[in-house]
C-alpha positions in Angstrom: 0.0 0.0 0.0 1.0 3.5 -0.9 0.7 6.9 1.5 -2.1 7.8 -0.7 -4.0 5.0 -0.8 -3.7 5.2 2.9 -4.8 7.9 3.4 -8.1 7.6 1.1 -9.4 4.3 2.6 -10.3 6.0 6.3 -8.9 9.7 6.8 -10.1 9.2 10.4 -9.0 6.1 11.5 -5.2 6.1 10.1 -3.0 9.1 9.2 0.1 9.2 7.7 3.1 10.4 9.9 5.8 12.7 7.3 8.8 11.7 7.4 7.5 7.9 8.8 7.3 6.4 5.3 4.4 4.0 5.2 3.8 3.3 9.1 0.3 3.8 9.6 -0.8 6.1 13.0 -3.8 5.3 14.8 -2.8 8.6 16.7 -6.6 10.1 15.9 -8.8 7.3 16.4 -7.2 6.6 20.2 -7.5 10.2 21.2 -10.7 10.0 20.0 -12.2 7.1 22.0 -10.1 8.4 24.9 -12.0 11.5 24.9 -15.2 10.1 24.7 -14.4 8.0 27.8 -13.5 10.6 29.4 -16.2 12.9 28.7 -18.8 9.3 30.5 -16.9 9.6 33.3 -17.0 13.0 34.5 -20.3 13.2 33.6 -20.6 10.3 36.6 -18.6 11.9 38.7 -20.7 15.3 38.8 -23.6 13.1 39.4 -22.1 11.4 42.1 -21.2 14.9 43.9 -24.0 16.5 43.2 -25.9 13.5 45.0 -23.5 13.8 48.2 -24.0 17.4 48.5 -27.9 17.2 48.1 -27.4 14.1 50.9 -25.4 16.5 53.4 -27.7 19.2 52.7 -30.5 17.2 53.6 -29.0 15.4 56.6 -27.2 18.8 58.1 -29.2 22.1 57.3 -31.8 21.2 59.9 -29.9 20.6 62.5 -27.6 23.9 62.2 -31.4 25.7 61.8 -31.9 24.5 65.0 -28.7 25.5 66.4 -29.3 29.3 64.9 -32.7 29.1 67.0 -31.4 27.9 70.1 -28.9 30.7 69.9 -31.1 33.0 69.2 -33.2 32.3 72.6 -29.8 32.3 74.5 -28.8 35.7 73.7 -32.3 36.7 74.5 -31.9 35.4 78.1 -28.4 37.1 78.1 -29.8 40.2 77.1 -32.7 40.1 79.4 -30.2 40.2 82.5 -27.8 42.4 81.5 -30.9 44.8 81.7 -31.9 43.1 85.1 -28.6 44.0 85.9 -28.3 48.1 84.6 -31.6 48.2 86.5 -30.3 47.3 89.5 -27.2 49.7 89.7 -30.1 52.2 88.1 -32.3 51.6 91.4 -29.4 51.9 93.6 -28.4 55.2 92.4 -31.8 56.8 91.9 -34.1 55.0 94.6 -36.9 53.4 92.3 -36.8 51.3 88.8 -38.1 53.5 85.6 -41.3 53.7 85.2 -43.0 52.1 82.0 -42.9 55.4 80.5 -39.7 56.2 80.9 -38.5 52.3 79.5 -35.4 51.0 79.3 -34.1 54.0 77.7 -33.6 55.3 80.4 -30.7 53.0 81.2 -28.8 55.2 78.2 -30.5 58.9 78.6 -31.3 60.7 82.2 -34.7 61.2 82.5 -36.1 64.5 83.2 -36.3 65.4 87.2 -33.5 62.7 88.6 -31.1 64.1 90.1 -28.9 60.8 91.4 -28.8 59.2 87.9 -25.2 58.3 87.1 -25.9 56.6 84.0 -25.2 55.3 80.6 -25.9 51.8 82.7 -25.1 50.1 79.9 -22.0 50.9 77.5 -24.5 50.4 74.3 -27.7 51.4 73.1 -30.4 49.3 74.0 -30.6 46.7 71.5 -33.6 44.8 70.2 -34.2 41.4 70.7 -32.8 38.6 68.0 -36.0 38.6 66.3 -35.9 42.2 65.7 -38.2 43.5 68.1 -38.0 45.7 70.4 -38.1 44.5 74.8 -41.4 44.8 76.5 -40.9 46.9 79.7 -43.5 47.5 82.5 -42.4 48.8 85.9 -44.4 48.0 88.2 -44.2 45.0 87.1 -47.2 41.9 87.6 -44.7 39.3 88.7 -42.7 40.4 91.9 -41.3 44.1 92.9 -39.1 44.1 90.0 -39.9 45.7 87.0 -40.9 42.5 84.2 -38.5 42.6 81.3 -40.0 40.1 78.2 -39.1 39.3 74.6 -41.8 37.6 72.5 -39.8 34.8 71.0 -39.8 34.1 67.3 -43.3 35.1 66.6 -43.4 38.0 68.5 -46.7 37.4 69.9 -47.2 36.8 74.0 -46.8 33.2 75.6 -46.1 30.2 72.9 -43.9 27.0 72.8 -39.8 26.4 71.6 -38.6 29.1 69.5 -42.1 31.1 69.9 -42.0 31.2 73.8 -41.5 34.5 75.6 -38.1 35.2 77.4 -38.9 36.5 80.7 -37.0 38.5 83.3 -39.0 36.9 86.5 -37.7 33.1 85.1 -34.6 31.5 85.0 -35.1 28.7 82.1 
């Protein structure tokens, strides 16, 4: 056989080398299948992660969504006695709690007509709660002679169960 009939029987599946003389190459037909392989098999392998991160998703998100919640009602405790505890220096300097009216701003900004208030009680302003919402504050309050300090929980609506229960100054949970 010659290079050029070769070459005309199948252009694709044997090429002539130059300067080879008449040694066939099977150079373009290998690479060929060796692509195509190659294309099967990462096509698996995406399946195969995309399958182990839908798994993990599905095994792990709700657990960290109930970590977020848990931490949410934590800092809402910790929150609620810092106040207690700027309310106490407050009544120590000044006599009496503030009343209702005056709120818990007035842990941050003298009220008008004290004249013992050595405030800022607390080195911040007076955040909300981790929902977003601002602290219920009633002085007097219903539960004892300390003034009740409450959060709503999650749904910002009074009483409720898990995440929706209210954080209360007058329990310890």
């Amino acid at each position: 056989m010659t290079k050029s009939e070769l070459s005309m029987e199948s252009p694709t599946a044997t090429a002539i080398r130059p300067g080879d003389g008449d040694r066939p190459c099977l150079r373009g037909l290998r690479s060929e299948k060796k692509r195509r392989a190659q294309a099967g098999v990462t096509l698996i392998e995406m399946l195969v992660v995309v399958t182990i991160i839908a798994l993990f998703a599905a095994l792990v998100v709700p657990r960290m969504m109930g970590q977020a919640d848990k931490a949410r009602r934590v800092q809402a405790h910790a929150q609620v006695n810092s106040f207690m505890t700027a309310l106490g220096a407050y009544k120590l300097d000044t006599g009496t709690y503030p009343t209702t009216e005056q709120g818990l701003q007035s842990l941050r900004v003298k009220p008008e007509g004290l004249t013992n208030w050595s405030g800022p009680y607390l080195p911040q302003d007076i955040p909300t709660d981790p929902w977003g919402r601002a602290y219920v504050y009633k002085f007097p309050g219903e539960h004892g002679d300390e003034p009740d300090v409450i959060s709503l929980g999650a749904d910002g609506e009074p009483g409720g169960d898990g995440n929706n229960a209210d954080i209360v100054s007058w329990k310890n949970d």
